[in-house]
Steps between C-alpha positions, in 0.01 A plus 500: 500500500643334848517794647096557416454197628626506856346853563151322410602211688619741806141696494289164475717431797462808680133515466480116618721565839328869607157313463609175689653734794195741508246292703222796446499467136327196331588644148685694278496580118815440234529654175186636568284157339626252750322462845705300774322368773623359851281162554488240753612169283211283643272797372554355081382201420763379271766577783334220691641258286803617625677593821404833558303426807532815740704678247494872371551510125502754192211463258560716179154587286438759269390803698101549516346821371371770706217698397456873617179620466470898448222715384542466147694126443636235631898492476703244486793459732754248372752501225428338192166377537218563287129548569481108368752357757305710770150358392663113500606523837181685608320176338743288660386640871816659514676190522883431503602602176805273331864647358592386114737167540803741308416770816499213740861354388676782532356597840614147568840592362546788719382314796763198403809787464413699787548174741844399326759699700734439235294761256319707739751545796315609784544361890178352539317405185250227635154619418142373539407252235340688171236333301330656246168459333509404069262543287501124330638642138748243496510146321534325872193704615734687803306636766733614698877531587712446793812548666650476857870558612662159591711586870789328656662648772298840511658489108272526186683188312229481189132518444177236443337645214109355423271513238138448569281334197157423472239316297124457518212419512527112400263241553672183389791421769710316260572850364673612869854436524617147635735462777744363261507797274485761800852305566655532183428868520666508827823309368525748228599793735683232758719261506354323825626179628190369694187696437259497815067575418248645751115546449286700629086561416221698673161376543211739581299315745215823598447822300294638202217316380312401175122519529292525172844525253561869688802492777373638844893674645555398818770701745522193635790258425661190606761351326723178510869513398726189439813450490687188415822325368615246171197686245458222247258635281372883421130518735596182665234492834699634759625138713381424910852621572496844362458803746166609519418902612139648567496870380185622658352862464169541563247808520209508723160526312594231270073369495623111434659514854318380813601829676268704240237569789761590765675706229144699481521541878850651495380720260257648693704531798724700288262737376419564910859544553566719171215715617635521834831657321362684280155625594341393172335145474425312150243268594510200382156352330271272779463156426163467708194649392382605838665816693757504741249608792187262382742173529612656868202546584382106425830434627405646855107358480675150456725553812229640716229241389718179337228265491258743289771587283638139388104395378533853324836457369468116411387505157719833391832393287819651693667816281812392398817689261371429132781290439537131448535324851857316521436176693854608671381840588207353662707186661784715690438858486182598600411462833208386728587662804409861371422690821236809509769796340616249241129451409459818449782570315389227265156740461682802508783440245235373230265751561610807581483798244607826655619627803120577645468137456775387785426805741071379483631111528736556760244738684204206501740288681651744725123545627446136455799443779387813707171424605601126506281326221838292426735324675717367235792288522821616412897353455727617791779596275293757269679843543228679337330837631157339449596201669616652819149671508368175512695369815402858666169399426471195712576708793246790381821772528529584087682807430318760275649493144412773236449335178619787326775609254760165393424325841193277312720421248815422700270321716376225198866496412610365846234269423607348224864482597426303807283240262730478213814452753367223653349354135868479394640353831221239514615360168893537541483354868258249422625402201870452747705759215603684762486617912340788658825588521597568187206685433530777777616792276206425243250527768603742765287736617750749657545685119312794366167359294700610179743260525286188668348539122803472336621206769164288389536574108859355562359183687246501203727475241677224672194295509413596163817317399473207717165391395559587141811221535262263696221504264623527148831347549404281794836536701550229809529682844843470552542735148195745699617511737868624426342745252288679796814538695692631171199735449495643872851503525475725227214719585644585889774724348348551111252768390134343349613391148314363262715398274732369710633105350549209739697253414479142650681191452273173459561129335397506139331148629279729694339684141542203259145543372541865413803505298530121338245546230568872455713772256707692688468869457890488503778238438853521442825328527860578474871368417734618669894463528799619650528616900469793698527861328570310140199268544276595188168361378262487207176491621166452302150566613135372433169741598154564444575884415816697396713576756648850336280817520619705230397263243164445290519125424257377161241313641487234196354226680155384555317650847478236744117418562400446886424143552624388227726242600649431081660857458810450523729718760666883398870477587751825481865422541748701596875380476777638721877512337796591697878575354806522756752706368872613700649809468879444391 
């Protein structure tokens, strides 16, 4: 019987240490029904609750079924699975799939002997930490298991062995665990002399929205995490002194934001540059009514004859994005020192349907500038091709140019990269959240057209998630302003990232009014006792949805109505134990 043991303890082992040394490999299979997986610790939620930050770890799950399809069936590649297993985890969206808690002990118990040199005498038996993924059958409601070699010295001296439980939905907090209670439990596995508690919550300040009892998903996000000292009660409001942290990830195109209009302009700019690439355009549908060359044309007729044109012109509403004006778009990021290519840009960009289009607009001014009808006013900094017709033209010496083939298109592109560039350094200069300095590599001209796109989407994206923070969470400019240096700090070395997270320290003074009179989507607190590599905690967390994936939790509880301010709050909990036990 020992001697079965140790050989299944030596090939859990084995298959442990050649997956942890083979960086190449994110998996491998044991006894043929077991999937091991390498994972980033910070990448499981329950693992948060612990430290696993920056941490590779072992997750153990039943392995998921793989359907062949052939000309006459579909065949089933795993071992001891039937066509029912395979049609729950297809329902299930092919979603982790949880061990039995007997299959999860002893994979526990092989983990535990394998690290105790005393059983399993090998030179180096520290391994990555295994958890692995139960199935709930148990009276304690296990979700998962844990274990992690305890070193001293480079030496494995014992192992912290965890059990995850959970419980859920509730909507009466007197049925959550007390802080007293989540004590107790901790004395039971401890004998501590002082016991020391920490708290921690997360407030979602911007994201998803309720309109009409449906929830509109947002990609964008920002998040407030506290941390604080001496808990007192379980969902205590986090304290002024805690340690506040914005998480902020935001997408572009988000239509609440007051860069919605700008984020329409970008897109056309990138469907000029795409088509530059690629040699196939996807226009995007006009917003004005009129063609591109009929508002060129009254464009030109009000530069050649101004007077004529305002009295015609006076009574007309101006076109504008069919999107709700922002009284901060309006205030710092438009401009009213448009010059004569922006202007037609503006025309151009909401107007223009195919390629014809540009090549007939451009043409009408070309002529226009040629035969000097116009005379218009330019900035000295545009870089465009268009605009360095225009300075020829005040000397009559244009050069020809052959509005054939991509140069219309790469001509309205130029356009709209000068505009945009200086859109965005009007507001971050003006606004004093940065220098001209700091916002050379954004706006250099000296790169291909290809990647002066991808430069502005960058500096777009770092707007978008400066005026998102100014607007909905109404940051102070001190807080701005470090977040536009974090965000071009990033950016000068980064590639465009959308889901890229900032983080940024502020005083939990400064959000007060968002957080005082909310529910956190998370809270949690934990005991902990003992120092350095025999420090242990029980932990024990509050949220507004489960945080294991491999487990359908019975929604018993009433739906929450929108607006309705008497339903009372959903709360999951999820408790964290932790064992310390020495090898002999």
């Amino acid at each position: 019987m020992a001697t079965k043991i140790l050989s299944s303890v030596k090939e859990f082992f084995n298959s442990l240490r050649d997956l942890q040394e083979d960086k190449n490999d994110p998996s491998c299979t044991y006894e043929n029904e077991i999937q091991i997986l390498k994972k980033d610790g910070d990448s499981i939620a329950v693992l948060n609750l612990l430290d696993c930050e920056n941490q590779e770890v072992f997750i153990c799950e039943k392995a998921v079924p793989k359907l062949n399809n052939s000309d006459d069936e579909s065949t089933l590649e795993t071992s001891n699975c039937s066509v029912g297993d395979v049609l729950t985890t297809l329902q299930t969206g092919l979603a982790p799939q949880p061990l039995t808690i007997r299959k999860a002990r002893q994979l526990l118990s092989l983990y535990t002997l394998s690290q105790n040199v005393n059983v399993h005498a090998v030179d180096d038996p520290a391994l990555r930490p295994l958890w692995v993924r139960c199935d709930m059958s148990d009276p304690a409601h296990t979700t998962w298991f844990g274990a992690e070699g305890v070193c001293m010295a480079s030496k494995v001296t014992g192992v912290k062995l965890y059990s995850v439980t959970c419980t859920g939905p509730v909507v009466n907090k007197g049925a959550l665990l007390t802080l007293d209670e989540l004590k107790q439990e901790h004395k039971k596995r401890h004998q501590p002399s002082t016991m020391a508690t920490k708290g921690s919550a997360q407030f979602i300040m911007f994201g998803s929205t309720m309109v009409e009892n449906t929830t509109i998903e947002s990609q964008s996000r920002v998040t407030v995490d506290f941390k604080w000292s001496h808990v007192e009660n379980v969902l205590e409001t986090p304290p002024l002194s805690s340690t506040a942290t914005l998480n902020i990830k935001v997408a572009s195109g988000d239509m609440r934001s007051p860069m919605f209009a700008m984020f329409r302009e970008l897109q056309f700019l990138q469907v000029l540059a795409d088509g530059l690439r690629t040699g196939e355009m996807e226009w995007m549908d006009p917003l004005e009514s009129k063609s591109a060359v009929d508002l060129v044309k009254e464009y030109l007729e009000e530069l050649q004859n101004p007077i004529k044109s305002q009295l015609e012109q006076g009574s007309k509403p101006t076109e504008t994005d069919p999107v709700i004006a922002h009284p901060l778009f309006n205030s710092f990021l438009e401009r009213g020192d448009l010059d004569f290519v922006e202007q037609l840009w503006v025309r151009m960009r909401k107007s223009v349907a195919c390629y014809r289009d540009i090549g007939d607009s451009l043409k009408l001014v070309i002529e226009a500038l040629t035969y000097g009808y116009i005379k218009p006013w330019i900035h000295r900094d545009n870089s465009s091709s268009l605009s360095k017709l225009i300075l020829q033209s005040y000397h009559q010496k244009m050069e020809h140019v052959s509005l054939t083939g991509h140069t219309p298109v790469q001509m309205l592109l130029e356009m709209g990269l000068d505009k945009m560039r200086k859109d965005y350094f009007n507001y971050l200069v003006g606004q004093e959240l940065t220098t001209p300095k700091n916002l050379s590599y954004y706006l250099s001209t000296e790169v291909d057209l290809q990647e002066q796109v991808i430069r502005l989407r960058k500096l777009h994206h770092l707007l978008e998630v400066v005026v998102i923070c100014r607007t909905f969470i109404d940051l102070p400019y001190d807080r701005l302003f470090l977040l536009t240096q974090l965000c071009l700090q990033h950016y000068n070395t980064s590639p465009y990232d959308e889901t890229q997270e900032f983080k940024l320290q502020i005083k939990p003074a400064l959000i007060t009014h968002f957080y005082q009179n909310e529910h956190p989507a998370v809270w949690g607190v934990e005991v902990s006792s003992g120092q350095g590599p025999h420090k242990v905690k029980t932990s024990f967390q509050v949220s507004d949805r489960p945080l294991v994936d491999h487990i359908v939790f019975a929604a018993d509880c009433p739906n929450k109505t929108v607006g309705d301010d008497t339903t009372e709050h959903l709360y999951f909990s999820t408790l964290v134990c932790c064992r310390h036990v020495n090898f002999a």
